[in-house]
C-alpha positions as CSV (number, residue, x, y, z in Angstrom):
1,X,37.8,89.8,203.8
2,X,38.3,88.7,207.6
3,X,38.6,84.9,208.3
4,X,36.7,84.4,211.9
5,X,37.0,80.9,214.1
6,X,33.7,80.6,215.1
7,X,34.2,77.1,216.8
8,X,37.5,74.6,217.8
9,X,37.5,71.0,218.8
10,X,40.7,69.8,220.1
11,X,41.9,65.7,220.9
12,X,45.2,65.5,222.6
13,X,47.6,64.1,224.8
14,X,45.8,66.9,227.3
15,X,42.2,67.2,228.4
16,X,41.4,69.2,225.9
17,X,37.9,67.8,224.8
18,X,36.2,68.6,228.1
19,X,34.6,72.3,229.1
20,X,36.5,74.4,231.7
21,X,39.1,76.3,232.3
22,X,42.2,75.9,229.2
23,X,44.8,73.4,230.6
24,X,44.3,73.5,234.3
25,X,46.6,71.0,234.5
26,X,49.1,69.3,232.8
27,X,49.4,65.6,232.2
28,X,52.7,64.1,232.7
29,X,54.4,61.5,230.7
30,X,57.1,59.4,230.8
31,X,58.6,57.9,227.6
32,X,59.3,58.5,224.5
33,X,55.2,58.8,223.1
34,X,52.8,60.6,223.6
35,X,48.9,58.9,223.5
36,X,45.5,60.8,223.2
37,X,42.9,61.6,226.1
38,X,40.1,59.9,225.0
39,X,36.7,61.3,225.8
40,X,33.5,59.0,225.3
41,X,32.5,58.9,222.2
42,X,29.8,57.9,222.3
43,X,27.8,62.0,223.0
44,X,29.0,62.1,219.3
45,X,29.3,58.3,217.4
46,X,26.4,55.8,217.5
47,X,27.5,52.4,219.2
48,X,27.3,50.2,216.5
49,X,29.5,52.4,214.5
50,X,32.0,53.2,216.9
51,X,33.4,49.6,217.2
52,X,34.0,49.7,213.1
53,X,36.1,53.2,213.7
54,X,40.0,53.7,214.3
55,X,41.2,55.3,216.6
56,X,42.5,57.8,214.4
57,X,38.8,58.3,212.5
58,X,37.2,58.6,216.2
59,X,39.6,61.3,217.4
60,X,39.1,63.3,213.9
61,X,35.3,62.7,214.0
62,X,35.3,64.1,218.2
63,X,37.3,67.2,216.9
64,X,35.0,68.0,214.0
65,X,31.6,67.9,216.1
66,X,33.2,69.3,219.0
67,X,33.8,72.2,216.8
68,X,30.9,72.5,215.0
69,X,28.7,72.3,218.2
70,X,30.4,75.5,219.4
71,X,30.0,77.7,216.5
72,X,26.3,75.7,216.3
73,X,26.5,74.7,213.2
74,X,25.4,71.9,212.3
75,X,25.8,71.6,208.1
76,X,28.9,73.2,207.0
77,X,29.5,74.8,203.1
78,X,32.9,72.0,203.1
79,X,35.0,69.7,205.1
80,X,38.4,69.9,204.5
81,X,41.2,67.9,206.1
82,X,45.0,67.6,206.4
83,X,46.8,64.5,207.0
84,X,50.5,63.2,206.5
85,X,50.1,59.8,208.2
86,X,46.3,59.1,207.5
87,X,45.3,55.9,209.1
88,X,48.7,54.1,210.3
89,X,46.3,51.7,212.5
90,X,44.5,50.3,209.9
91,X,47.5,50.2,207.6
92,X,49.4,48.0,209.7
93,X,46.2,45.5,210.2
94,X,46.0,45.1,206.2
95,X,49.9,45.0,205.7
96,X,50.3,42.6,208.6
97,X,47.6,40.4,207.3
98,X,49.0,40.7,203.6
99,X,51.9,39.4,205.1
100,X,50.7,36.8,207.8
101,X,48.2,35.2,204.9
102,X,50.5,35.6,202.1
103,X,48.6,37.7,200.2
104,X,45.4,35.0,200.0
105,X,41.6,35.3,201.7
106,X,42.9,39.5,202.5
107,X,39.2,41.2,204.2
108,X,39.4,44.8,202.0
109,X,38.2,46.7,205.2
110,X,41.6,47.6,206.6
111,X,42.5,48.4,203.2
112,X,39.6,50.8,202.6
113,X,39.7,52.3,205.9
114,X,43.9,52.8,205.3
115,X,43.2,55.5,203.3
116,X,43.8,59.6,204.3
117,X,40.7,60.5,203.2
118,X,38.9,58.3,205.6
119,X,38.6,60.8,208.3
120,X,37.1,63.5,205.9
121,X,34.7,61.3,204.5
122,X,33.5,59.4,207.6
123,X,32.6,63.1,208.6
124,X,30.7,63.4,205.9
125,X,28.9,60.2,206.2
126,X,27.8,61.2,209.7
127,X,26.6,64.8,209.1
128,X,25.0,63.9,205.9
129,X,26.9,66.2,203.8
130,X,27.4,66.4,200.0
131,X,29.2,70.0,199.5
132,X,33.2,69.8,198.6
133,X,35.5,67.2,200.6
134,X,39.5,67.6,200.2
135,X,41.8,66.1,202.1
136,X,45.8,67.3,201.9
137,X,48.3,64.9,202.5
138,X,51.7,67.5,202.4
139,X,54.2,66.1,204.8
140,X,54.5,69.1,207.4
141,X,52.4,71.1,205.5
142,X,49.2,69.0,205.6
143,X,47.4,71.0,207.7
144,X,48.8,74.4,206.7
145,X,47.3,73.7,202.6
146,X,44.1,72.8,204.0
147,X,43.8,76.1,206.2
148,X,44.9,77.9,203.0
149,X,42.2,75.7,201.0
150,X,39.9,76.6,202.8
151,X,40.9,80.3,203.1
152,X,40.3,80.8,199.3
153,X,37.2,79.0,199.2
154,X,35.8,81.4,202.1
155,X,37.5,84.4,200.0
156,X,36.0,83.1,196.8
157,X,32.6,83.5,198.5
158,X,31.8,80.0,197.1
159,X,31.5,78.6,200.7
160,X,30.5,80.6,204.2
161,X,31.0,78.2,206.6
162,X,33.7,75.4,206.1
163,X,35.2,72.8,208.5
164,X,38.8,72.4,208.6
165,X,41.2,70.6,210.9
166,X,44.3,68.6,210.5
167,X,45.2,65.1,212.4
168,X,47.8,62.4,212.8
169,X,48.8,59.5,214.9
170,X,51.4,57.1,216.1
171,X,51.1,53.6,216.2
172,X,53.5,51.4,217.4
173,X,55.0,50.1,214.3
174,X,55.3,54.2,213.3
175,X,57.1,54.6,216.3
176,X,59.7,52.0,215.5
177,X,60.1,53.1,211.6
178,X,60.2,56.5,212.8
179,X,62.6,55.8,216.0
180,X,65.4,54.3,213.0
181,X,65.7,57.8,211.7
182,X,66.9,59.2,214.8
183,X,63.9,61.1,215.2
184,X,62.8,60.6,218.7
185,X,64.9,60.1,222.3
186,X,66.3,57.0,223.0
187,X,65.4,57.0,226.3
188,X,62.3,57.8,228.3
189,X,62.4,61.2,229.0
190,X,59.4,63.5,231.0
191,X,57.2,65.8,228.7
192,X,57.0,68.3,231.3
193,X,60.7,69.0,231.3
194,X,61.5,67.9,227.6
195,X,62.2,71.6,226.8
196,X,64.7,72.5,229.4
197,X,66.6,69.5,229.1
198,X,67.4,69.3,225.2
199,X,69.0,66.6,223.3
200,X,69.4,64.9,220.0
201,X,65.6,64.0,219.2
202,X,62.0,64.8,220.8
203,X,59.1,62.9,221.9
204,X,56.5,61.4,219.5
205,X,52.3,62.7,219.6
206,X,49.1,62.8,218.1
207,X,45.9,64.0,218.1
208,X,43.0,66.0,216.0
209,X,42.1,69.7,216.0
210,X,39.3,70.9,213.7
211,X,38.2,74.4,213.3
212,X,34.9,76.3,211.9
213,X,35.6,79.0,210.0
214,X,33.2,82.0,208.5
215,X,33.5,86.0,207.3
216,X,31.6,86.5,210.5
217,X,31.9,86.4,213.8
218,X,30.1,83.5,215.7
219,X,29.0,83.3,219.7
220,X,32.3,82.1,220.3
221,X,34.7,84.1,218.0
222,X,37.8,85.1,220.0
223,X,40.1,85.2,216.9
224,X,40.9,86.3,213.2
225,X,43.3,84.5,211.1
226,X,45.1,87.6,209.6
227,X,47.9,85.5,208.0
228,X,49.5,82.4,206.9
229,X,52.6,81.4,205.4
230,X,55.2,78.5,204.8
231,X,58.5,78.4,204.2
232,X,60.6,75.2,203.4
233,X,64.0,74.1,204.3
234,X,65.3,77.9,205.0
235,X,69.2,78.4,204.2
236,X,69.7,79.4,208.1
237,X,68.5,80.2,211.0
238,X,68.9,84.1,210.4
239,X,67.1,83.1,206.8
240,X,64.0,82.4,208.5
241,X,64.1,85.2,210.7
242,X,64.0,87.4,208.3
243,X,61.3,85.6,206.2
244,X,59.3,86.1,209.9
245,X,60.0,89.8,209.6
246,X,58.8,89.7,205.9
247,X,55.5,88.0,206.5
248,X,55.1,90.6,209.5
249,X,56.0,94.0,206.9
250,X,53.1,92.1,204.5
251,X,50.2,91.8,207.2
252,X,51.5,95.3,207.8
253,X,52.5,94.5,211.3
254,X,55.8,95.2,213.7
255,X,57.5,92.3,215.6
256,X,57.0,95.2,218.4
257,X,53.1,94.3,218.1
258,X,53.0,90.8,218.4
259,X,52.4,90.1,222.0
260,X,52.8,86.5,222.5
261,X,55.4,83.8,219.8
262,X,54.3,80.0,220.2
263,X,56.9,78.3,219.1
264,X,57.2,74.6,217.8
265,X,60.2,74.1,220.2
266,X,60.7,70.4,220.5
267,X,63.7,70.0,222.8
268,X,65.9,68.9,219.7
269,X,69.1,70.8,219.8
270,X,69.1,70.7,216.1
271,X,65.9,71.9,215.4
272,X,65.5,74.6,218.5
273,X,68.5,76.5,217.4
274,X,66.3,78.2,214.6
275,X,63.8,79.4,217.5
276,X,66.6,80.8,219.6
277,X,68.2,82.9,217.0
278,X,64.7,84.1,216.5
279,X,63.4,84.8,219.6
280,X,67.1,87.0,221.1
281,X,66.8,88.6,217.5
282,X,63.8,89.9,216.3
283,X,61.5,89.1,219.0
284,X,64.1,90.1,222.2
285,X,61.9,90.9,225.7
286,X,58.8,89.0,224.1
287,X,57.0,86.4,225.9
288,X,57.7,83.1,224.4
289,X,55.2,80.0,224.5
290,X,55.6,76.2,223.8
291,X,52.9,73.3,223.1
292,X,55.2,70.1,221.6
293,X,55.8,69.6,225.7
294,X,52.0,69.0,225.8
295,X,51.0,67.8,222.4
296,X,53.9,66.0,221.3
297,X,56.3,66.2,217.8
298,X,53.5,65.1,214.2
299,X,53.4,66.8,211.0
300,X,50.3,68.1,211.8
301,X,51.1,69.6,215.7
302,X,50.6,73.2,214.1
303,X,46.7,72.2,214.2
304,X,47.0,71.9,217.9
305,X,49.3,75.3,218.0
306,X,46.4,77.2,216.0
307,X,43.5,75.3,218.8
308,X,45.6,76.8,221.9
309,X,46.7,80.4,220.0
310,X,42.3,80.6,219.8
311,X,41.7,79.9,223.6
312,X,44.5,82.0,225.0
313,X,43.0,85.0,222.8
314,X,39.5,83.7,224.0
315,X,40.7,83.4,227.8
316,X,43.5,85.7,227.6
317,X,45.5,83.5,230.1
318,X,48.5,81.9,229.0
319,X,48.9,78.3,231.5
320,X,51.7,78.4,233.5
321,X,52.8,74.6,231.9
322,X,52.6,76.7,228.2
323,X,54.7,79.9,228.6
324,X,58.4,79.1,228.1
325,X,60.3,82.8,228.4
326,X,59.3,86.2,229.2
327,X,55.7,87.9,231.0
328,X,52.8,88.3,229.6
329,X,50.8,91.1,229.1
330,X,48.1,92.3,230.7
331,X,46.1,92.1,227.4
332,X,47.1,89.8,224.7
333,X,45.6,91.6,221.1
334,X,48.1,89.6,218.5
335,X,50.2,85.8,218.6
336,X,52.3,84.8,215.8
337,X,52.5,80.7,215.5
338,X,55.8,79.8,214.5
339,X,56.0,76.1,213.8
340,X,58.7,73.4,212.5
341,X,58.6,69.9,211.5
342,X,62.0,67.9,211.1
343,X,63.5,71.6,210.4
344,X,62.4,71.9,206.9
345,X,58.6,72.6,206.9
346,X,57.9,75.7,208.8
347,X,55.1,77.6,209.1
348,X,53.9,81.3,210.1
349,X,50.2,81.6,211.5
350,X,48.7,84.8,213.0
351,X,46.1,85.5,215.1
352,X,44.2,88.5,216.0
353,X,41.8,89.1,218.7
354,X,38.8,89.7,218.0
């Protein structure tokens, strides 16, 4: 059974909720975090309900109608989610408060709203729908277990058209935790040229991509998703090579096929070195594309990854600010997604035109 994007919504660093042409140009930052584009709310979100949401609840909830206004649906079969953070915004308000009051007069709304599942349901609350609600909170793989979720339920023919997406974000207080574990640059560094300048440590990001998916093609199909996979803390950088080539020889599909990688280079020397032995090895003279420069480093980036693999298939035009290595062809038919997250969650996603 084939698994068809019918429709994509996409919050980001870039302006990536607006119509037009895919990433006419790149936004530059400076620093060490990367922040949303946010659009206006408000074509989607009442008012009076926006000023009770997040920031992390209104980017999920933009994704989700964004992309079930271009597959036109309007009820889907199941909304499913994946987070690893959930909502760092509101957790801080509550824990700062606990703190702050000393644990007396505490308001449970920050509490409530701290939860992961808030995105999923507040979705839900909105569209009016009562069909199955997951949300995944797997570390790296958050967003890769609600893909697969969602997969078997489409598979199961228990469900035909499902909602799926995966989203995180960093707050300042994130940041800092985060920044102790050497995770990130210590000093400000451009976006734009994060990947040929590498270093111990990337740049923090956010944002929300959600995806409607069917067994048939939509208005808007451009892809298939033929296969998934994840593969945790491989032994070495030839290890996960070869677990690529393995996933490949089960979809039943030569490296020599695949006509674009994307990557989940981050500019950290100690999690790049993975990519390179890949790309001189088994995928030598392919073109090679990057989206952390645009996106940012969050355990759910490979949401954003699967949003641009879609729209390059559906414009077949690779952005100048996106390829990293290599020409593209004149038609692009397959791209393997090749993710990482802190080197030990990886991920393999591919994508067939449709």
């Amino acid at each position: 059974m084939k698994i068809y994007i019918q429709g994509t919504g996409c919050i980001s660093p870039q302006e990536t909720a607006v119509e037009g042409a895919l990433l006419p140009a790149i936004r530059a930052y400076e620093g060490t975090r990367l922040s949303t584009v946010d659009p206006d709310y408000k074509q989607w979100i009442d008012i009076k309900q926006i000023r009770r949401m997040s920031r992390v609840v209104k980017m999920g909830v933009g994704a989700a109608k964004l992309s079930l206004q271009e597959a036109g649906v309007e009820m889907p079969d199941a909304i499913i989610t994946g987070t690893a953070y959930g909502c760092l915004d509101d957790t801080g308000v509550f824990l700062t408060k606990l703190v702050n009051q000393q644990e007396e007069m505490l308001t449970p709304t920050s509490f409530i709203q701290s939860t992961h599942n808030t995105v999923g349901g507040q979705i839900a609350l909105l569209l009016g729908c009562n069909a199955y609600n997951n949300t995944f909170v797997h570390k790296g793989f958050s967003f890769e277990s609600a893909l697969l979720d969602a997969i078997m339920l489409l598979r199961e023919n228990t469900a035909q058209r499902i909602l799926v997406g995966g989203l995180d974000e960093i707050t300042t207080h994130s940041h800092t935790i985060l920044s102790r574990f050497g995770l990130y640059r210590t000093g400000p560094v451009m976006n734009t040229t994060l990947l040929q300048q590498p270093a111990n440590g990337t740049i923090a990001g956010e944002g929300a991509a959600f995806f409607t998916l069917g067994t048939t093609k939509g208005a808007h199909t451009a892809a298939e998703i033929t296969g998934l996979r994840t593969l945790y803390k491989p032994a070495s950088p030839a290890a996960l090579w070869q677990e690529v080539e393995r996933f490949l020889d089960e979809q039943e599909v030569t490296a020599a096929a695949i006509d674009l990688v994307i990557t989940g280079r981050n500019g950290d020397t100690a999690t790049d070195q993975g990519f390179t032995a890949m790309e001189t090895s088994l995928f030598a003279g392919k073109p090679v594309a990057t989206f952390k420069q645009l996106c940012g480093e969050y355990p759910t980036a490979s949401a954003f990854a699967l949003w641009l693999g879609n729209k390059i298939l559906q414009t077949q035009e690779v952005p100048a600010g996106v390829l990293f290595a290599g020409t593209v062809p004149t038609r692009i038919n397959r791209i393997l997604i090749c993710n990482q997250h802190q080197d030990t969650h990886h991920s393999l996603i591919l994508l067939t035109v449709c």
